[in-house]
N, C-alpha and C positions, 0 to 999 in steps of 0.2 A: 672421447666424450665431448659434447657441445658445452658450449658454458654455461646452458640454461641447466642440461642435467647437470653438471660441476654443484652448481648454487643446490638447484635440487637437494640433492643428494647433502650438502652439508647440512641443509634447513632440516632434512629430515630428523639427521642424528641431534641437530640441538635442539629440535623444540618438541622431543621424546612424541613422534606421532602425533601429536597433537591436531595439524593441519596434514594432510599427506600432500608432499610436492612431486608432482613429475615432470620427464621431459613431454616434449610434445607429442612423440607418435604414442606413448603411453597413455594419455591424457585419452585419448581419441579412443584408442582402444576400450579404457574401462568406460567413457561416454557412450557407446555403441551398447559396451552392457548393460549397462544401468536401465539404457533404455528398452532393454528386450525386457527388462525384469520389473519395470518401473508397472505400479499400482495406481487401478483407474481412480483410486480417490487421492492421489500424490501427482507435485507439480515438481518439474525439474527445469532447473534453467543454467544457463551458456552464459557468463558474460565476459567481453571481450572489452580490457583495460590498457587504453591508449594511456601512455608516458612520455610527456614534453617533458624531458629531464634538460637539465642548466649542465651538464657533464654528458651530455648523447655521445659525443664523438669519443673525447674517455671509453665510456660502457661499451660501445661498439668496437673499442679494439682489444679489451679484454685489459685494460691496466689495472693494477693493486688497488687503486684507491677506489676506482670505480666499481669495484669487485666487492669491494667490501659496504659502497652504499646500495648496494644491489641484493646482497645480503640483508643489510638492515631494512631493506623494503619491504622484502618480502618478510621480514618477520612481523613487520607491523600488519601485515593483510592479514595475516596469522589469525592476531589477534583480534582482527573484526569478524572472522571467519567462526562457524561450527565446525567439531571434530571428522562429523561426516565428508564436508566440503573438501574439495582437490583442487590442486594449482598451478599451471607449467608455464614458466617464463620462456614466450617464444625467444623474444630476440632482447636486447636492452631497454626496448621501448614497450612493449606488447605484455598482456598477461592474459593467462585466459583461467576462468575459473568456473569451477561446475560445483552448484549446489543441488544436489541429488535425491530431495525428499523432504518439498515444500507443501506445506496444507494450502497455501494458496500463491499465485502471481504477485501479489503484493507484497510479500516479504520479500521476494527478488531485487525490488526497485527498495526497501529498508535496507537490505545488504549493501548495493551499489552506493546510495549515500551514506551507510558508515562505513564501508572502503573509504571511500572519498576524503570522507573525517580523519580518519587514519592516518592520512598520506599530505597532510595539510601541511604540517610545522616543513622546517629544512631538516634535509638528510646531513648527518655529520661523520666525518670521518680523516681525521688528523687536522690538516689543516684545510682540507677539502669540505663546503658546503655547497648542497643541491637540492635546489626546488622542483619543483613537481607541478604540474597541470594537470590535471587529471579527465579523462571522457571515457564515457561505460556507454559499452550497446551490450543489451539483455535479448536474450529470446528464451520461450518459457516454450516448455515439451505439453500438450501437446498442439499447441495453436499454432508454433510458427516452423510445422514439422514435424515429422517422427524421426526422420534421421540425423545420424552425427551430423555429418556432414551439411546437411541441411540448417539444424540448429546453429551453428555455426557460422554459417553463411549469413544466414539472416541477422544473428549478432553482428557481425562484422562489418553490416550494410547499416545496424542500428546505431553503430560506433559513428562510420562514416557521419554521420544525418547529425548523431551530437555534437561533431567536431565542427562539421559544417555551420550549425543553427548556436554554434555556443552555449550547450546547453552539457547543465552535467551528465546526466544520462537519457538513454531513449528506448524505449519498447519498441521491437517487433514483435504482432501478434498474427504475421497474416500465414497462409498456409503454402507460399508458395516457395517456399524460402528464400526470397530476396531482401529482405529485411523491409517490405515496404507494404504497406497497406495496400489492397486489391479498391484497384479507382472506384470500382462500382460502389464499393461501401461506402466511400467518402461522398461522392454524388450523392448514395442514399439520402445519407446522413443529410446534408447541405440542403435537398429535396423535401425532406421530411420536414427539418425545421422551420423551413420557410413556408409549407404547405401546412404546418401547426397539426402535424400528424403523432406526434411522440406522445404516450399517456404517462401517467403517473399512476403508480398503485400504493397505498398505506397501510404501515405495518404496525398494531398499538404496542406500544410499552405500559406493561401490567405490573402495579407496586404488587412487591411479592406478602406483603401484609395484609395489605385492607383488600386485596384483589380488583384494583379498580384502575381502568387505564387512565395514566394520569399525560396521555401526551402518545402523538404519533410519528412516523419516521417515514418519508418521501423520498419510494422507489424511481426513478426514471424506467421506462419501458420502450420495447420495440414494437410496436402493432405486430400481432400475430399474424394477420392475413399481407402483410409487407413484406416484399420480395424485392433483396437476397434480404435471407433472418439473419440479426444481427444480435449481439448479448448485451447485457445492459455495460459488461466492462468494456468489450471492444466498442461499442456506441460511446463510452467517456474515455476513453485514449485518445480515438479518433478525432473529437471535438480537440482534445487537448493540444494533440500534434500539428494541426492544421487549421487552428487559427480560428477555430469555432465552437470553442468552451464557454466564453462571454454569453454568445447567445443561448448556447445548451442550459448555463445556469440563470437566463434570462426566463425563458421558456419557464424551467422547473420555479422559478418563484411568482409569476406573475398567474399559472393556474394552480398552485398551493393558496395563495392569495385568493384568489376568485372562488374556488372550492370551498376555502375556510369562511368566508364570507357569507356565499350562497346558501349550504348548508351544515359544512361540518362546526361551525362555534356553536349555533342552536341544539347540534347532538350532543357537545359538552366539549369538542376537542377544543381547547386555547391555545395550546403550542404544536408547530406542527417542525420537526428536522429536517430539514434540507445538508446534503454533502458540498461539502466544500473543494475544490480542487487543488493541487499544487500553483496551477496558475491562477486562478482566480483567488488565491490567497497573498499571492505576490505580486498582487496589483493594484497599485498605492491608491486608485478609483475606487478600488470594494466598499467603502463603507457608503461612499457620497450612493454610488452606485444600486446598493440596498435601500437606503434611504426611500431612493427616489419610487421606488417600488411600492415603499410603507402608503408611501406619500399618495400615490396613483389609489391606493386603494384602503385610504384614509385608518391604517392597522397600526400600530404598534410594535416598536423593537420585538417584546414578550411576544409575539406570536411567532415570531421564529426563531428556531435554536438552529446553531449552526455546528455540524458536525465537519471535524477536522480531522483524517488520520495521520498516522506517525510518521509516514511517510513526508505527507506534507506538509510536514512543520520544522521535518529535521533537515529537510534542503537546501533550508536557509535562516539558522535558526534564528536568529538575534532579529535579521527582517521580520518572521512568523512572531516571532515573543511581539515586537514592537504594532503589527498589525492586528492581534488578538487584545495588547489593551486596547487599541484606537476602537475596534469594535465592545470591547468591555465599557467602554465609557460612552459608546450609542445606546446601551440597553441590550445586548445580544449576549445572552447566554451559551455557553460553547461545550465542548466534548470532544474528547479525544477518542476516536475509533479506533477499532484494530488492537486496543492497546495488550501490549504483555509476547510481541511477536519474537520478542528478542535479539532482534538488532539493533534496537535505537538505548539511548542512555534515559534512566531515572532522573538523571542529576539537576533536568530542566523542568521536572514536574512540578517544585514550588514557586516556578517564574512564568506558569501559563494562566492565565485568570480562568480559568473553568471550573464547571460547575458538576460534572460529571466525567467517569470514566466506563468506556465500554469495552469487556471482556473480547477478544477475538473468541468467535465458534469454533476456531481448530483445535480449543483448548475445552471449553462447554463439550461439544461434542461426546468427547469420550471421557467425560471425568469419572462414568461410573464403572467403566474395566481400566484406567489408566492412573496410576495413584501419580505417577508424577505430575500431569496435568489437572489433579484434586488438588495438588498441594501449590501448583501455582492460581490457579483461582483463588484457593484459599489467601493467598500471599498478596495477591493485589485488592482481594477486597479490602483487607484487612491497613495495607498501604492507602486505600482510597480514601477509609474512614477516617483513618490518620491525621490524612489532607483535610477532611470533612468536606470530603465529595461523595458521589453520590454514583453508587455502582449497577452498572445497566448490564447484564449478560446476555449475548443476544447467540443464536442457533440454538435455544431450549425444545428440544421436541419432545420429550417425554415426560412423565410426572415424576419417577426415582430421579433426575437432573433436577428437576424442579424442587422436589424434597430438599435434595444434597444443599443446593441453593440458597434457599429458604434457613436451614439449618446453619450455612456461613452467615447469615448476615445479610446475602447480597439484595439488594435496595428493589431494583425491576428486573422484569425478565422480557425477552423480544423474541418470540419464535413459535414455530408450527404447534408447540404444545397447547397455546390457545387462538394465532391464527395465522393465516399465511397474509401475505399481501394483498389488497384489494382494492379497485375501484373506488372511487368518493360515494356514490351510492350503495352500493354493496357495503361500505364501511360504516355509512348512517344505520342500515339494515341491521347488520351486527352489533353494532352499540344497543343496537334498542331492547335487544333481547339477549345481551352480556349479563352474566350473575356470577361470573369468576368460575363456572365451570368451563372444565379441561375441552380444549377440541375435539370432537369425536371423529376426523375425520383421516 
C-alpha cells in the first residue's frame, strides 16, 4: 500500500466516516461515477491542493514524524470539508478533493478558502513543526468538462496558474479541459468592454410587508445577439482572471449611474446594488476609485449599495473587515451575498458594518419540500434580526416560498415571483404599473 492509502486508511477509522479518504486510483474511479449520476440542477467540483510543506523531504520519504503531520493535515481538511465530500493524498505535497453535490460554483471557491483557513497555523508534532503554503485549482463539472479526467486536468492547469500568479486559488471554467479560458472569450470579453457593448439588467427588491420595492439589484449581461455567448459568471471570472474586473466594474457603475440619473430616481428607485468582486474588494483604490464616479455624476454614497459575497470577504479577511469600514465611513451601505453556504465562519459577522444579509436561492428554492433548508432560512433570519440587519431572500418564484417567507419574518424578497430582470426602461415600464401583485408570468 502507498502512503497516501496508509494515511487514507487510518483517517478513515478515526474520524468515524466523517470525510471519506481514498487512495488515488479510488478517488478517480468514484469521480467518473458521480459523474454519470450527477443532476442537471447539481454542480460538482475537482480541487487540486498544492503543499509547500517546511518538512517536504521528511514527507517524501515516509519518516514518523512526518507521517504523523501528514495525519494531522488531513484531519484538519476534514473538518472544513462536508460529510459527502472525498479526499486522496496523492503524494506529500498534493491533495485532491471532490465535492460531489453543489447548488452552485460558488460554494467551491468558499470551500477552497476555508481549506486554506484550516491549514494556516503550524502543523505540530513532537518536536517537529511545519508550515504550509497553500494553492487550490478548482474546476466545476459541467463547464470545465464532463470527464474525470478532464475535470482534473483542468484543476491541475488551475493550480498551476495560482502558483504561478500567487494567488490562493484559481477557477477553471472553460470546456476544453486545459484549465484555461478559450482566447476567444477573453477577446470577447476585452472587445466588448472597450466597444461599451455589455448591458445591465435590474432586479427589484420587494419589502415583504408594505409590498413595495424599496431598491434594485444590477445584473451585468452578455448581448444576446454577441458571438461566442458568454454567462454572466464566466463574463466575471474572466475579467477577474485577466486583469479586467477594474474596468468590468467601471462599465457597471458609470451606466447604473447614468440610468439612475436619466430615468430610474424619477420612477422612485434611490438605491441601486452593484456586486463587488474579490479583487476589486482587495484593492486599497476602491473607495477613492467609487468616489470618483459619485463625483463624475454628481450622486451620492446612498445611491449605491454594494453587494459583497462570502466568498470575497473570507479571502482575506481582516483586509475585507478593514476595507468595508473605509467604505462604511464614505456612506456605502453593504450586504453580504450568498450568505448561509456553509463554508465560511459566523464568527465575523459582528465585525462587518452591514446593513443587510441575503439568503442564498439554493436554500429559498426548495424550502417548501425541504424542511432542513426551512429551518436554515429560518435560522439566519432570525440571526439577521439579531444583528438588526435586514434580510433580503433572493430566487422566490412562487407565492407558498413567499407565504413561508413572509410568515419567518424575512424583511424583502428578489425573484421571478414578482419579476425577472430587466432593462432600465422596461424597469420604469414595470414600476409604473407595480401594485404588489404576484408575476403572472
Amino acid at each position: 500500500m502507498n502512503i497516501a492509502g496508509l494515511w487514507s486508511n487510518k483517517l478513515a477509522t478515526r474520524l468515524l466516516g466523517a470525510v471519506q479518504f481514498d487512495a488515488t486510483h479510488a478517488l478517480y474511479q468514484r469521480l467518473a461515477a458521480d459523474l454519470e449520476l450527477a443532476r442537471s440542477d447539481s454542480t460538482l467540483a475537482v480541487l487540486i491542493v498544492s503543499l509547500a510543506r517546511s518538512d517536504l523531504v521528511g514527507a517524501t520519504l515516509g519518516l514518523p514524524e512526518s507521517a504523523a503531520i501528514s495525519t494531522e493535515l488531513l484531519a484538519r481538511v476534514a473538518v472544513a470539508l462536508h460529510a459527502t465530500d472525498y479526499v486522496a493524498l496523492t503524494n506529500a505535497d498534493e491533495l485532491w478533493i471532490v465535492l460531489p453535490a453543489l447548488a452552485s460554483a460558488t460554494i467551491a471557491s468558499l470551500a477552497a478558502t476555508n481549506i486554506a483557513r484550516a491549514l494556516e497555523g503550524a502543523l505540530l508534532s513532537g518536536a517537529l513543526t511545519v508550515t504550509l503554503r497553500t494553492r487550490i485549482g478548482i474546476a466545476v463539472a459541467p463547464s470545465s468538462g464532463g470527464t474525470a479526467i478532464g475535470l482534473l486536468q483542468a484543476a491541475s492547469e488551475a493550480n498551476k496558474r495560482a502558483r504561478s500568479q500567487n494567488l490562493l486559488y484559481c477557477v477553471a471554467t472553460d470546456t476544453d479541459g486545459t484549465g484555461l479560458h478559450n482566447k476567444d472569450l477573453i477577446v470577447a470579453l476585452a472587445s466588448a468592454l472597450a466597444l461599451n457593448q455589455l448591458t445591465i439588467a435590474y432586479q427589484p427588491k420587494v419589502d415583504v410587508v408594505l409590498k413595495k420595492v424599496v431598491s434594485v439589484e444590477a445584473l451585468i449581461r452578455w448581448p444576446v445577439d454577441l458571438q461566442p455567448a458568454m454567462s454572466p459568471m464566466t463574463l466575471v471570472e474572466i475579467a477577474e482572471q485577466f486583469g479586467m474586473i477594474e474596468d468590468l466594474t467601471r462599465h457597471v457603475l458609470h451606466t447604473v449611474l447614468r440610468e439612475q440619473s436619466m430615468m430610474l430616481a424619477e420612477a422612485g428607485i434611490q438605491r441601486i446594488w452593484i456586486n463587488l468582486s474579490a479583487g476589486m474588494l482587495a484593492d486599497p483604490g476602491l473607495p477613492d476609485f467609487l468616489q470618483q464616479a459619485l463625483d463624475i455624476w454628481s450622486a451620492s454614497a446612498s445611491t449605491i449599495g454594494l453587494e459583497i459575497t462570502e466568498s470575497a470577504v473570507i479571502n482575506d479577511i481582516e483586509q475585507s473587515i478593514t476595507m468595508m469600514h473605509s467604505l462604511s465611513q464614505r456612506g456605502f451601505e453593504m450586504a453580504i451575498d450568498d450568505f448561509g453556504t456553509g463554508y465560511s465562519s459566523l464568527a465575523y459577522l459582528r465585525r462587518f458594518p452591514i446593513s443587510e444579509l441575503k439568503i442564498d436561492q439554493m436554500f429559498v428554492r426548495h424550502m417548501n419540500n425541504s424542511e432542513p433548508d426551512t429551518q436554515i432560512v429560518r435560522t439566519i433570519i432570525d440571526l439577521a434580526h439579531n444583528f438588526k440587519l435586514k434580510v433580503v431572500a433572493e430566487g422566490v418564484e412562487d407565492a407558498p416560498t413567499l407565504t413561508l417567507l413572509a410568515q419567518m419574518g424575512c424583511d424583502q424578497i428578489q425573484g421571478y415571483v414578482y419579476a425577472k430582470p430587466m432593462p432600465a426602461k422596461a424597469l420604469v415600464q414595470w414600476l409604473a404599473n407595480f401594485s404588489g401583485a404576484l408575476s403572472m408570468d
